[in-house]
N, C-alpha and C positions, 0 to 999 in steps of 0.2 A: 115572220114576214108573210105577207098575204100573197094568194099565187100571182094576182097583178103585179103586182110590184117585183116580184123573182121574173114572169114573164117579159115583164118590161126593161129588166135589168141582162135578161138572155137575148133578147133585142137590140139592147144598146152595145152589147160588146161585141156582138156579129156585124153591127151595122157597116160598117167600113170591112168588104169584101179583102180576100188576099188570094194574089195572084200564084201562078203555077211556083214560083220561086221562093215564094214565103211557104209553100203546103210541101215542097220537099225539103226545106231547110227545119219543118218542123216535123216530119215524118224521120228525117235523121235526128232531131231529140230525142223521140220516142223509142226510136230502135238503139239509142246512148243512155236511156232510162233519165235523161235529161227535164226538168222539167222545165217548157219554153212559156216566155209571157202568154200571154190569150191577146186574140184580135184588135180585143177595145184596148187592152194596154198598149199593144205595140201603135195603134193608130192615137192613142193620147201622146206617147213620147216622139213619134214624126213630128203631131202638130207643134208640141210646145218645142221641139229642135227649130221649126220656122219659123213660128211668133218672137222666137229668139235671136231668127238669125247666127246659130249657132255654127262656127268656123271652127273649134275646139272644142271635144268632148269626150270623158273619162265616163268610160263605162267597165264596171267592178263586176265580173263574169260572164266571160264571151257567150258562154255557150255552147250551141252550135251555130250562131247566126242569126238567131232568128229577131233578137229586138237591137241589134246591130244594123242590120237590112233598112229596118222601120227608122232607126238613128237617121244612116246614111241618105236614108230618102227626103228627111228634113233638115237636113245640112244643108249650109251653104254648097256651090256645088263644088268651091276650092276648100271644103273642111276636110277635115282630117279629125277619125274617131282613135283614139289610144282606147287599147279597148285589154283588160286584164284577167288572167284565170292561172290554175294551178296545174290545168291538164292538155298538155298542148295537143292532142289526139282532138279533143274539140279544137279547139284554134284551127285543127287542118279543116276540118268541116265548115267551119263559119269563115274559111277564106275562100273554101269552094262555094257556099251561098256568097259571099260578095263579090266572087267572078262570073256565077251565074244572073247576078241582079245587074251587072254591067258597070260595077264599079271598080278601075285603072289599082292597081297595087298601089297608088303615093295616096289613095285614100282613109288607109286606116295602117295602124302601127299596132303592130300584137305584142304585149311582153307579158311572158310566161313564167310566173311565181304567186307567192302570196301576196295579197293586196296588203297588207298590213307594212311589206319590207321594199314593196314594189312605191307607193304613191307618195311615202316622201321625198323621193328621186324624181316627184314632177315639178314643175315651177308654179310658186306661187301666185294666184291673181292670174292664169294663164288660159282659164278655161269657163267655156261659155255653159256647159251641162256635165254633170254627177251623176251619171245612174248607178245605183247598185241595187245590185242580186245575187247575193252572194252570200256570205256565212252571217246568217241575222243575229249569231251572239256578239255579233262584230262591227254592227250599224252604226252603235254610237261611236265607234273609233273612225270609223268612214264617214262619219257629220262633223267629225271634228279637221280630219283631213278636209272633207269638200271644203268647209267656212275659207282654207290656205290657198286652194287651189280655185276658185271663183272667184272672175272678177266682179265687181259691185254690181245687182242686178243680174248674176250668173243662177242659176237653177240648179237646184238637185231635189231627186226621186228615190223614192225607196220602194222596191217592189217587196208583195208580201206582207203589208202593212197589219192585214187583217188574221193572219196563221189558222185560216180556215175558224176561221170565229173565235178562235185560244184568248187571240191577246183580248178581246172584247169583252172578256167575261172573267171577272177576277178571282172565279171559283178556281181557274185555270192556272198552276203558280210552277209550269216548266218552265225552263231555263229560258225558250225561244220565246215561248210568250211573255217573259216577266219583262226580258231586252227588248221587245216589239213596244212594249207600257211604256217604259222610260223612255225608249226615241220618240213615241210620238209626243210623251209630256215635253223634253228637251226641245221637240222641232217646235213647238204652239207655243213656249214659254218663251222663248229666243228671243232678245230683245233685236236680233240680227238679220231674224225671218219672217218673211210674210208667207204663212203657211198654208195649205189645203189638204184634204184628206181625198180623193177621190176615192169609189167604188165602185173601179175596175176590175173586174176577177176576183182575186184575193187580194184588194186595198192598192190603191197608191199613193202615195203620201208624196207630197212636194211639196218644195219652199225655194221663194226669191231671196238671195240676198240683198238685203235695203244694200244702198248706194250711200 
């Protein structure tokens, strides 16, 4: 990669500044050894939560807040984020970043276990956005869950898409990277999704469900 293009690409993910509420909700990942989306991600998943008009949305690793905050801020403003993780020590955090960003407790629902035993207990067709971040050996189980739980034209993301260049490069054949290969072949192959790769941070990957 040529340094314009790395320049323009450290450019594009700073572009959309983040205010005191998002710099301590992500200084508390940092001190949880947390790793939080980046800027441009969290500013890509607000907008497409608005383009969506999204009222309902499953996000597969709280955190501490910090692309829950960016969620919430592209919600409808009567949405409600069901938001999932294994550690509820972050869940306290990422409630105190949504009480500090000014959003009312009936705005988001926390349940704390595995995504895998936790999102078939959701309702199918009931939800407007999918994010996950969360265990990438585990994506394609959570592509398969999203297609259930989106209704027709509902979105889902995969953060991570890129494993710091692993999955890009087939010399690469760990575990994470070989799982990151197949979801993106599974998301582009999909006769169900209209796909995109974006080059956010490290990769995000999203797809519409056709109607």
């Amino acid at each position: 990669m040529t340094g314009n293009r790395q320049a323009s690409w450290a450019f594009a993910d700073a572009f959309v500044a983040e205010d005191d509420v998002l710099v301590r909700a992500r200084a508390r990942s940092h001190a949880a050894g947390v790793r939080a989306v980046s800027p441009g991600t969290g500013a890509a998943l607000r907008l497409l939560a608005a383009a969506g008009d999204a009222k309902s949305v499953v996000e597969i690793g709280t955190g501490t807040g910090v692309s829950g905050v960016h969620l919430l801020r592209g919600m409808r403003r009567d949405g409600v984020l069901t938001t999932v993780d294994t550690e509820p020590d972050r869940q306290q955090l990422a409630r105190e970043a949504y009480r500090e960003a000014g959003f009312a407790g009936n705005r988001s629902r926390f349940i704390c276990g595995p995504a895998l035993d936790v999102l078939p207990r959701l309702t199918d067709g009931g939800y407007d956005l999918v994010f996950c971040d969360a265990d990438r050996l585990e994506y394609l189980d959570y592509l398969d869950a999203a297609l259930r739980l989106l209704r027709p034209g509902g979105l889902v993301c995969f953060e991570g898409a890129f494993a710091q260049g692993r999955a890009l490069n087939a010399a690469h054949q760990d575990a994470e990277a070989v799982a990151l290969r197949e979801l993106m072949r599974a998301v582009r192959d999909s006769s169900l999704l209209a796909p995109v790769l974006l080059p956010t941070d490290d990769g995000l990957l999203c797809a519409v469900r056709h109607a």
